[in-house]
C-alpha positions as CSV (number, residue, x, y, z in Angstrom):
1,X,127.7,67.6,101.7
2,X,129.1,70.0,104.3
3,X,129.2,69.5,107.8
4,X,127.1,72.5,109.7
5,X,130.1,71.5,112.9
6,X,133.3,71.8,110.7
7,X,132.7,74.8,108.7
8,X,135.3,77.7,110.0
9,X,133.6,80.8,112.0
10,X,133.9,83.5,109.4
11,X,131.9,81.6,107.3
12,X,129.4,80.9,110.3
13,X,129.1,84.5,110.2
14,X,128.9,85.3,106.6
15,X,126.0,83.0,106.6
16,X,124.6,85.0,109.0
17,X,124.8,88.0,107.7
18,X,123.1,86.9,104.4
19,X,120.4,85.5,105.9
20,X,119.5,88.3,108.1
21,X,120.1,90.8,105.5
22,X,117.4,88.5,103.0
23,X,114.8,88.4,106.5
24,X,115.4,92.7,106.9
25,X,114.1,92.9,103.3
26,X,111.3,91.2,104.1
27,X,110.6,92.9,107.9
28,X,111.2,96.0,106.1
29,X,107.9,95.5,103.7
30,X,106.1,94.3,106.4
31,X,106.3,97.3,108.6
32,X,106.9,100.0,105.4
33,X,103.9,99.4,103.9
34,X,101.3,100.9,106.5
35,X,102.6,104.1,106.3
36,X,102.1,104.6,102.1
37,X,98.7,103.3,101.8
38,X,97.2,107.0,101.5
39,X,99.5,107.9,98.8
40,X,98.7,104.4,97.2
41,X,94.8,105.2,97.7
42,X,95.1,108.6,96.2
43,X,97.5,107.2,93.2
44,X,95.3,104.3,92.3
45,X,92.0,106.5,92.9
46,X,90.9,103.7,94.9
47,X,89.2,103.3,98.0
48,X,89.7,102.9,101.8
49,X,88.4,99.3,102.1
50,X,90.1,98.7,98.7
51,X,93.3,99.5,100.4
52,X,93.3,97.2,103.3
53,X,93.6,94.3,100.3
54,X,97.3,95.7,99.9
55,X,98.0,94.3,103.4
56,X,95.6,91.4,104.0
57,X,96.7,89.5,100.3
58,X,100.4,89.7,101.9
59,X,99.4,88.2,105.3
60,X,97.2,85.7,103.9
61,X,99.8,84.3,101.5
62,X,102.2,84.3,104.4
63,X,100.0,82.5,106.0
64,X,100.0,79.6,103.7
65,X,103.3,79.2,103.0
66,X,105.1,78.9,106.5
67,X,103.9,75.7,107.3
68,X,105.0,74.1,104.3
69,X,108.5,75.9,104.9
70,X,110.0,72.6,105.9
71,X,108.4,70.2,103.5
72,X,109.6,72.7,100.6
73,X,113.2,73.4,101.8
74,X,113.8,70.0,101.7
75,X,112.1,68.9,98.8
76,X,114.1,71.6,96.6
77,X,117.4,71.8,98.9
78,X,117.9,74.5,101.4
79,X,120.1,76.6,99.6
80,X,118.1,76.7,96.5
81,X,114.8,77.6,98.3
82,X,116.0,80.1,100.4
83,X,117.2,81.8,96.2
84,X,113.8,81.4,94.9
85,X,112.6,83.0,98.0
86,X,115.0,85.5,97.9
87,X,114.1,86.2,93.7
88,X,110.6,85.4,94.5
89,X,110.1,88.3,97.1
90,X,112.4,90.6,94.9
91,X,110.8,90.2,91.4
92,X,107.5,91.1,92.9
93,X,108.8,93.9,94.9
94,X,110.0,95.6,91.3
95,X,107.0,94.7,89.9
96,X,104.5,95.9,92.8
97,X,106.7,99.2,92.2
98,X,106.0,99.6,88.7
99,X,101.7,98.4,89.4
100,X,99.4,100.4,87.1
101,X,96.7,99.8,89.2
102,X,95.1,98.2,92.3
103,X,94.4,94.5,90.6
104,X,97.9,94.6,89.9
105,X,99.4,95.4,92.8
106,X,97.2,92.9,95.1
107,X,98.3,90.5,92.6
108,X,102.2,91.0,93.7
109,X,101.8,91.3,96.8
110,X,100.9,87.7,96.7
111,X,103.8,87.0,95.6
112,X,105.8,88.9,97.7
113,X,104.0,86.8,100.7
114,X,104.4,83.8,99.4
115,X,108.4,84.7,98.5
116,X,108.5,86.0,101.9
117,X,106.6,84.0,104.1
118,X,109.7,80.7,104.6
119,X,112.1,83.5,104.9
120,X,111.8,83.8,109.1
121,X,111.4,80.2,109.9
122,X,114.3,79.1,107.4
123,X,116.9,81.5,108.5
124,X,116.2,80.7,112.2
125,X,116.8,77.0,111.4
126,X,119.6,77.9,109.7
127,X,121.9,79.7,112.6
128,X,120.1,77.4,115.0
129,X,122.2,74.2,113.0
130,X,125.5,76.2,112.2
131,X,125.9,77.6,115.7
132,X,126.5,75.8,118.9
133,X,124.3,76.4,121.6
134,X,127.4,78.3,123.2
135,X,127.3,80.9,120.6
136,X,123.4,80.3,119.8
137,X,122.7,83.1,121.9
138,X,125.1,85.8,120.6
139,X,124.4,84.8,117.4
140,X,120.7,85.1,117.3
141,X,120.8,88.6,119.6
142,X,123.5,89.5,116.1
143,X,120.5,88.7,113.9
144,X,118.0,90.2,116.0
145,X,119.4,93.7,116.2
146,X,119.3,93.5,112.3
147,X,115.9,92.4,112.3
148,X,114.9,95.0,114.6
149,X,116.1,98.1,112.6
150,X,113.4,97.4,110.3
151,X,110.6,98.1,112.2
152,X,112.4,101.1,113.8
153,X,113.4,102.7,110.3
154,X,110.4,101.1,108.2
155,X,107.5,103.6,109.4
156,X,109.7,106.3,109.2
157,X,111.9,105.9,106.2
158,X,108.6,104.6,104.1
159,X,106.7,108.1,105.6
160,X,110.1,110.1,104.1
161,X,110.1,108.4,100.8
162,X,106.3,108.1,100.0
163,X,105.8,111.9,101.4
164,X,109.1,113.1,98.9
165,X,109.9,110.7,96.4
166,X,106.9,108.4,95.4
167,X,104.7,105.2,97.5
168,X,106.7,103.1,94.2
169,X,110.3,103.5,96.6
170,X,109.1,101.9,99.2
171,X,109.3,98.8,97.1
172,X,112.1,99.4,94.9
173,X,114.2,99.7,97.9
174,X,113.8,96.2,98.1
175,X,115.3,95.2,95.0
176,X,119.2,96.4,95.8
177,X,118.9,94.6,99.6
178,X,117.4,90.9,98.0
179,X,120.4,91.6,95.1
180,X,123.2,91.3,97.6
181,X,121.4,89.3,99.7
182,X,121.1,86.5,96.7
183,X,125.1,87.1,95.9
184,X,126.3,86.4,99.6
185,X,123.4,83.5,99.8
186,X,124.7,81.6,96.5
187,X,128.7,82.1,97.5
188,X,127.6,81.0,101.4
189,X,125.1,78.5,102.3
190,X,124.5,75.2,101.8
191,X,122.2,72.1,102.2
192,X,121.3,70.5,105.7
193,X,123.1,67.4,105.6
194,X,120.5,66.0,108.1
195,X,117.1,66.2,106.1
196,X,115.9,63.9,104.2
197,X,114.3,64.7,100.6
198,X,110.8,63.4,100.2
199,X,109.3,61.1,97.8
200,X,106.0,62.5,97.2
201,X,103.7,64.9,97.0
202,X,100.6,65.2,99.9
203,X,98.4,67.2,97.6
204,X,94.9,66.6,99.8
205,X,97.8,68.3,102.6
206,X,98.7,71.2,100.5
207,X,95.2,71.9,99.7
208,X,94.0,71.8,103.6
209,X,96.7,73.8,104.2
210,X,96.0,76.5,101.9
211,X,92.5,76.7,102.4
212,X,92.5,76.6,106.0
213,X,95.6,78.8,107.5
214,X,94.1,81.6,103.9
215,X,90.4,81.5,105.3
216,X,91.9,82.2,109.0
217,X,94.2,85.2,107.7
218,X,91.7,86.4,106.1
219,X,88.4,86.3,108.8
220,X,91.0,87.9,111.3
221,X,92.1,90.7,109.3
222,X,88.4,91.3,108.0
223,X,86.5,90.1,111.3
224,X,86.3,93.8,112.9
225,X,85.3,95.8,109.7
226,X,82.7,93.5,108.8
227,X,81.4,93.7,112.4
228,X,82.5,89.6,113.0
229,X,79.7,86.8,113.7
230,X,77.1,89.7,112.2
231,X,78.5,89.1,108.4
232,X,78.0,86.1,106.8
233,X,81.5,86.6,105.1
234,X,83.3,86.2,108.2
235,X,81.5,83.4,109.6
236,X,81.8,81.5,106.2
237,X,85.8,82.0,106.3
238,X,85.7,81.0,110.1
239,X,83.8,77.7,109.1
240,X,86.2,76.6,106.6
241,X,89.1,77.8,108.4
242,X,87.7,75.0,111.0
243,X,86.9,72.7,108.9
244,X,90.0,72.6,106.3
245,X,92.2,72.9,109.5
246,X,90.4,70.0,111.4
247,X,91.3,68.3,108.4
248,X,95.0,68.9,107.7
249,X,95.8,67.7,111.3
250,X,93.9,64.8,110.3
251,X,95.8,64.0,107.1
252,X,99.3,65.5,108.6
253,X,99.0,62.9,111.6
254,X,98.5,60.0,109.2
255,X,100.4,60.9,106.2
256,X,104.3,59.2,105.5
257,X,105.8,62.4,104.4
258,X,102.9,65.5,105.8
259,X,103.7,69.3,104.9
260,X,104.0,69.5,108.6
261,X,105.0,66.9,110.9
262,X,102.9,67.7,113.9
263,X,104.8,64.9,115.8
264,X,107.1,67.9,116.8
265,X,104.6,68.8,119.1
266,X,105.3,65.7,121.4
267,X,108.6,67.4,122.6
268,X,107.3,68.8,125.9
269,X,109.3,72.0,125.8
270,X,108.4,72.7,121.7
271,X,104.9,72.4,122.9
272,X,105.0,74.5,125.9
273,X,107.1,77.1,124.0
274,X,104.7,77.5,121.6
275,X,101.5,78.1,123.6
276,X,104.2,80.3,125.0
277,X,105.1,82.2,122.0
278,X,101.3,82.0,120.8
279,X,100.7,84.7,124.0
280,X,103.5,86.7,124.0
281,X,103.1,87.2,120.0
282,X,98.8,88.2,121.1
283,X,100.3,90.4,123.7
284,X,102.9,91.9,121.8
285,X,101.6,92.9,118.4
286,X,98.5,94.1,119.8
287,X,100.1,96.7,122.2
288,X,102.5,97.7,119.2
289,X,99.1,98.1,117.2
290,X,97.1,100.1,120.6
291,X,100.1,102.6,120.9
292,X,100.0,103.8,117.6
293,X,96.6,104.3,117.3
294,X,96.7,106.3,120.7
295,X,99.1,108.5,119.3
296,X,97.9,109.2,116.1
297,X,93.8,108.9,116.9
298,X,94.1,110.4,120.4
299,X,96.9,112.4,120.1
300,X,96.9,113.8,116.9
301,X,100.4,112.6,115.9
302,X,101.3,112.0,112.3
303,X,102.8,108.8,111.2
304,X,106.0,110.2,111.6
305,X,106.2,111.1,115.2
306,X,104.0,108.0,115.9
307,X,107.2,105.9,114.8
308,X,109.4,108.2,117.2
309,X,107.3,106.7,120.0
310,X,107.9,103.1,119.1
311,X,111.4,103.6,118.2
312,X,112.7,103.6,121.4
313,X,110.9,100.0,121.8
314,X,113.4,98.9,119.0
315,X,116.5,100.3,120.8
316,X,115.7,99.1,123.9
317,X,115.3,95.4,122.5
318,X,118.9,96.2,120.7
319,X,120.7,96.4,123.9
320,X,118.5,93.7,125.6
321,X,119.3,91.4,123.1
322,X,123.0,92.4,123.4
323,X,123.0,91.2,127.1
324,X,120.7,88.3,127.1
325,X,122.7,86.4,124.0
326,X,125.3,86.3,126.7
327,X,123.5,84.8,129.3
328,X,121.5,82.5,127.5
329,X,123.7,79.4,127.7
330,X,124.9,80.5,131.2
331,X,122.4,80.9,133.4
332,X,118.2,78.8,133.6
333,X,116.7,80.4,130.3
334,X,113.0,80.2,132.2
335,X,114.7,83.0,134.6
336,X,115.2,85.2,131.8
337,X,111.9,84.6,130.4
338,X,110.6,85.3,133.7
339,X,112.2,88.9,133.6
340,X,111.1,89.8,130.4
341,X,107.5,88.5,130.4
342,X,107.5,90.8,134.3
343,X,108.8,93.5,132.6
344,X,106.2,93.6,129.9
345,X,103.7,93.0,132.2
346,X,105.0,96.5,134.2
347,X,105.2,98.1,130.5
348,X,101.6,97.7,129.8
349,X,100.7,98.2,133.2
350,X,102.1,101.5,132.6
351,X,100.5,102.5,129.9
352,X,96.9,102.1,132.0
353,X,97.9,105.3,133.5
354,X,96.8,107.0,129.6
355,X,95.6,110.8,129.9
356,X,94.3,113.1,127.2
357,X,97.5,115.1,127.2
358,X,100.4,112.7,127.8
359,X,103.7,114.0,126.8
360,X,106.8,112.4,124.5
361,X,108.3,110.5,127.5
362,X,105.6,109.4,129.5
363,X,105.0,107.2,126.2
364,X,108.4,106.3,125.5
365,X,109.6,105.3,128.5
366,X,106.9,102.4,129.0
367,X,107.6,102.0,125.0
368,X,111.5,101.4,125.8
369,X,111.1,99.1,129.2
370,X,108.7,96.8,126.8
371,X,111.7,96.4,124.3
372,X,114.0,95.9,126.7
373,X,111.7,93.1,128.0
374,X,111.4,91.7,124.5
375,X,115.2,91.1,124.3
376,X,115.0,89.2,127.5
377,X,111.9,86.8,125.7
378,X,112.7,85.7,122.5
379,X,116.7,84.3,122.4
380,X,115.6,82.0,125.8
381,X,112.1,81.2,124.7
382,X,114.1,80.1,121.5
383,X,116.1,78.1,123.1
384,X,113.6,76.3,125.2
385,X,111.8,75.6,122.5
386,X,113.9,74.5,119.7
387,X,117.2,73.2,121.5
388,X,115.7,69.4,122.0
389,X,114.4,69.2,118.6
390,X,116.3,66.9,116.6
391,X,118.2,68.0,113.9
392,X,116.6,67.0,110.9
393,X,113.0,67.7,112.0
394,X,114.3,71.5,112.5
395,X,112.9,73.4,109.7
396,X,109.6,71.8,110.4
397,X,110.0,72.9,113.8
398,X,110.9,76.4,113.1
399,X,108.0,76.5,110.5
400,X,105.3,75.5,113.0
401,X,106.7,77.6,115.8
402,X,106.0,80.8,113.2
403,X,102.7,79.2,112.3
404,X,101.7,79.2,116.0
405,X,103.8,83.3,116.1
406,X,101.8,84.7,113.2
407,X,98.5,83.0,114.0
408,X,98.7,84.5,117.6
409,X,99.5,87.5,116.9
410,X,96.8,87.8,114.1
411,X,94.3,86.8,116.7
412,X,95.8,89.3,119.5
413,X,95.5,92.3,116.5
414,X,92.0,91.3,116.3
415,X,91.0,91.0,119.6
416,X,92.8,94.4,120.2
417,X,90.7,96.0,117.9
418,X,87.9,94.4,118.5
419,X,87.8,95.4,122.5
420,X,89.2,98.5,121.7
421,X,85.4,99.4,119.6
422,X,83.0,97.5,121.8
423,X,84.7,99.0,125.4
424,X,84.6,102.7,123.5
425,X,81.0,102.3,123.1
426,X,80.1,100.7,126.4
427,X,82.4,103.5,128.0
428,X,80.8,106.3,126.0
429,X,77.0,104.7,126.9
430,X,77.6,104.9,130.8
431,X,79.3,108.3,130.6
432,X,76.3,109.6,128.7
433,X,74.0,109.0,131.1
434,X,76.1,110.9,133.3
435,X,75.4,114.1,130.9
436,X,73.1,116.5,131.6
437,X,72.3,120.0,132.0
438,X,70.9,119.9,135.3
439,X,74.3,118.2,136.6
440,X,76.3,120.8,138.5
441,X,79.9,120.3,136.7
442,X,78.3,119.5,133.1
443,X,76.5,122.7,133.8
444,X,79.7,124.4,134.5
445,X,81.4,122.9,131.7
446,X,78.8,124.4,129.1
447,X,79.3,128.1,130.8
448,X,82.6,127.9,130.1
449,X,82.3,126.7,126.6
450,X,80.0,129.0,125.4
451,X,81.9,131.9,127.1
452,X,85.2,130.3,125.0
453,X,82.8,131.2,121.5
454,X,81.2,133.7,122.3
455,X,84.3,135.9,123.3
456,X,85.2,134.5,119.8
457,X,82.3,135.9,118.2
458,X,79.5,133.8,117.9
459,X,76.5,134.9,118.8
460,X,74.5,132.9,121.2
461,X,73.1,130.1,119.3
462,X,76.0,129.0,118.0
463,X,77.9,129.4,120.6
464,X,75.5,127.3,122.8
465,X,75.3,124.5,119.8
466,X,79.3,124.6,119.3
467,X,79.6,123.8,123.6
468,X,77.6,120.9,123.5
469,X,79.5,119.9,120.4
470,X,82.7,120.2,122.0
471,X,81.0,118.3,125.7
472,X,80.3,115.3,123.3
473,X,83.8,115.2,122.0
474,X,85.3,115.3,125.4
475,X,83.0,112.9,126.4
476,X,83.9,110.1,123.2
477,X,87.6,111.0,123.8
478,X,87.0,110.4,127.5
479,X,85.5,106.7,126.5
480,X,87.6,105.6,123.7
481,X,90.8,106.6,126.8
482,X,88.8,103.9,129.5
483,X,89.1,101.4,126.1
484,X,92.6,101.9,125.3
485,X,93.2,101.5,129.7
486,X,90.6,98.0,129.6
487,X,92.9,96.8,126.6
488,X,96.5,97.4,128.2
489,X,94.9,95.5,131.3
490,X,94.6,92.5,129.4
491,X,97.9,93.3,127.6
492,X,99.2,92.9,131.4
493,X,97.2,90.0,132.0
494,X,98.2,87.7,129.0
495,X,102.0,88.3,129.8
496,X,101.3,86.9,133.3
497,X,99.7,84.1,132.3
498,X,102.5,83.0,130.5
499,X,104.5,82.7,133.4
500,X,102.8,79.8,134.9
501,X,104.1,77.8,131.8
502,X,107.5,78.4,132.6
503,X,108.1,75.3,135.1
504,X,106.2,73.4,132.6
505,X,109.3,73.4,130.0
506,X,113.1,72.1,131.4
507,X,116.5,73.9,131.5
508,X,118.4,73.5,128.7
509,X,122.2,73.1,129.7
510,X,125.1,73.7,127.2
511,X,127.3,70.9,128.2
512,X,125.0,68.0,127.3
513,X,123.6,69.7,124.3
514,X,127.4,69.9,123.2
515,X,128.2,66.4,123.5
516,X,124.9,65.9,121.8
517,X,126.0,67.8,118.4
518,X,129.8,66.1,118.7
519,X,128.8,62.5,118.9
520,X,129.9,61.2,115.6
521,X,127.6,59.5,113.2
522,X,124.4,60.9,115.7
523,X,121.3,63.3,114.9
524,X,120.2,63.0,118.5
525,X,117.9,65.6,120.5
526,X,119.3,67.8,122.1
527,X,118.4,67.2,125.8
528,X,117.7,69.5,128.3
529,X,118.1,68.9,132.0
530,X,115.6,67.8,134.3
531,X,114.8,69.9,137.5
């Protein structure tokens, strides 16, 4: 069995670069897939709600798989799971390519979710044993900067390939990247000497497990376009979501050998990091979500130029991450998460400031300042969270800290959208009450309108019908604006709430967690230092 401490740094880093070149195939989908869907829609002749199954069957099969992440890697070996994975996501990626029709296609993305879904949580727990916490940092800002290109590239490479080539690339590029990624993996990795295979099976686990964390995916992603508590859909999924989930935690705290040991959460800083994570996940995918709908709703931008405004997000976490790897053993980790969760909070702050004609910059800039503040959260949150786990609980740790990422962000998509409706339509009700004829500036407004046809050539009817059509299209673009501002308020108030946390977790210092790792014959947490 190797030893994660004696193995020579080039191999450190080849491991690395396998790893995070198996987790950018399976960002890449993530983020690529968005952008094809009309072409797939138009290809497969089938409809718009039809469509939205292409995205939801992934998530949902994510969902289920990456709490059992830890209870499978060790019950097959590390190495070996991470190649089925890896074969798993790619077999399905060819095959979603080559889908003759809708059925088909849902059917592999399955697949591809459940091949995909361990990927994040196993790689993390991967550099997080063969690194020191010295290098921890610069090795996960390394395998951040990879993991960032893909959403930076994935909207707008996908838009290029499914615009000139066919929607089919967008999964076939998948097949060369989890190739390689399966070579370097089977010549590189190896087994976790510190985890212990189990003996059994928990099926009543399994089954919780799937039910439950499927029913939630799937009554957040639907919630909003079957209009929530009003469909009795929803509110079925929601109830056995509760139910099968009150249940696991039941059987997970009592089993010998549960699909996830929930003991994890008696660490103080696991548990504070993951409320933590839980709100900057809600925070973060749903502004990601608000900006490109502004863009392309609002705005008018197509998906292409709608990815030119987030890209600059991506670069700015690139260089973050560049600096903060650095500091992250050297200097109180809740400072950094202090900066970045403040700069976030400034970010969406910014973005209250929203007009009807907002230009290029005045988008990127608070696009970049949010990356940047990314790159200061996730290496130190990380590191708070995961350092004083011990070593063979670590890829049940990393599985339920992405359990408790995914689910959050999920819900903060949800929410996002949600708001963003119900805030449009109170908005647009007060404003409307606001609009008539005998008002002075609505009055005014009219003139002018019906001027603007008439000079085109209408006669007076129309040109009187087409100026109250264009008033009530100011006024709705004017209301769904005061949404978008109500949303990026609470974007801003959700990154300051996770700062009271902070104190709540303790430092973690690099020369106790070092003598930690070289104590012979030890698996010992990793301690952090009190205040």
């Amino acid at each position: 069995m190797t030893d994660p401490q004696n193995i020579s740094p080039a191999r450190r880093w080849a491991i690395t670069l396998s790893v995070m070149m198996v987790t950018v195939m399976q960002v890449l989908d993530t983020s690529v897939t968005n952008v094809a869907l009309p072409h797939m829609q138009g290809s497969l002749s089938a409809g718009i709600e039809e469509m939205s199954w292409v995205v939801t069957s992934f998530l949902a099969a994510n969902a289920v798989t990456i709490p059992a992440t830890g209870w499978l890697s060790a019950r097959f070996g590390r190495r070996r799971f991470f190649l089925i994975c890896t074969v798993l996501f790619a077999t399905s990626s060819f095959l979603s390519g080559i889908a003759p029709n809708l059925e088909f296609l849902v059917a592999m993305r399955v697949l591809q979710g459940l091949g995909g879904g361990p990927i994040i949580p196993m790689a993390q727990a991967i550099m997080w044993e063969i690194f020191p916490l010295r290098q921890r940092g610069t090795a996960m800002a390394v395998w951040g900067v990879g993991i960032m290109m893909a959403p930076i590239l994935g909207p707008t490479v996908g838009g290029w390939l499914a615009d000139n080539w066919s929607w089919r690339w967008i999964f076939y590029i998948n097949i060369p990247i989890g190739f390689l990624g399966f070579v370097m993996t089977s010549a590189f990795l190896f087994d976790s000497p510190f985890v212990k295979k189990p003996t059994g099976i928990d099926l009543s686990g399994i089954v919780l497990m799937v039910v439950g964390f499927g029913c939630l995916q799937l009554a957040v992603d639907l919630g909003e376009k079957e209009d929530w508590f009003q469909s009795d859909l929803i509110v079925g999924l929601l109830a056995a979501a509760l139910l099968a989930l009150a249940g696991f935690v039941i059987r997970e705290l009592r089993a010998d050998e549960p699909i996830l040991d929930l003991r994890v959460f008696n660490d103080r800083n696991f548990a504070v990091g993951t409320l933590c994570i839980a709100l900057i996940g809600l925070a973060f995918n749903s502004s990601m979500l608000l900006l490109a709908l502004y863009t392309q709703k609002i705005l008018g931008y197509d998906a292409w130029n709608s990815g030119l405004v987030l890209a600059p997000g991506g670069l700015g976490t690139m260089i973050a991450l560049m600096i903060s790897g650095r500091l992250v053993s050297r200097v109180d980790q809740r400072l950094l998460l202090l900066f970045g969760c403040g700069l976030n909070a400034v970010s969406a702050i910014q973005m209250t400031w929203l007009t009807l004609e907002m230009d290029y910059w005045s988008l990127a800039w608070p696009r970049f300042l949010q990356g940047f503040g990314a790159g200061f959260i996730f290496p130190p949150l990380q590191v708070l969270t995961l350092a004083t786990i011990r070593l063979e609980r670590l890829g049940n740790a990393t599985a339920a800290y992405n359990v408790v990422r995914n689910v959050g962000g999920s819900i903060g998509i949800a929410l996002a959208t949600m708001f963003l409706v119900r805030r449009s339509q109170e908005h647009q009700s007060t404003l409307v009450t606001h609009v008539n004829v005998w008002d002075p500036d609505t009055a005014r407004r009219l003139k002018e309108w019906t001027e603007h046809f008439t000079a085109q050539g209408a006669d007076s009817f129309t040109a009187s019908r087409r100026a109250m059509a264009m008033l009530y299209r100011t006024t709705t673009e004017q209301a769904q604006l005061m949404a978008y501002v109500d949303d990026f308020w609470l974007i801003a108030i959700v990154f300051l709430a996770v700062l009271p946390l902070l104190p709540l977790m303790r430092r973690v210092r690099t020369e106790q967690n070092e003598r930690a790792r070289e104590s012979p014959g030890r698996v010992e947490p990793l301690p952090a230092a009190e205040d």
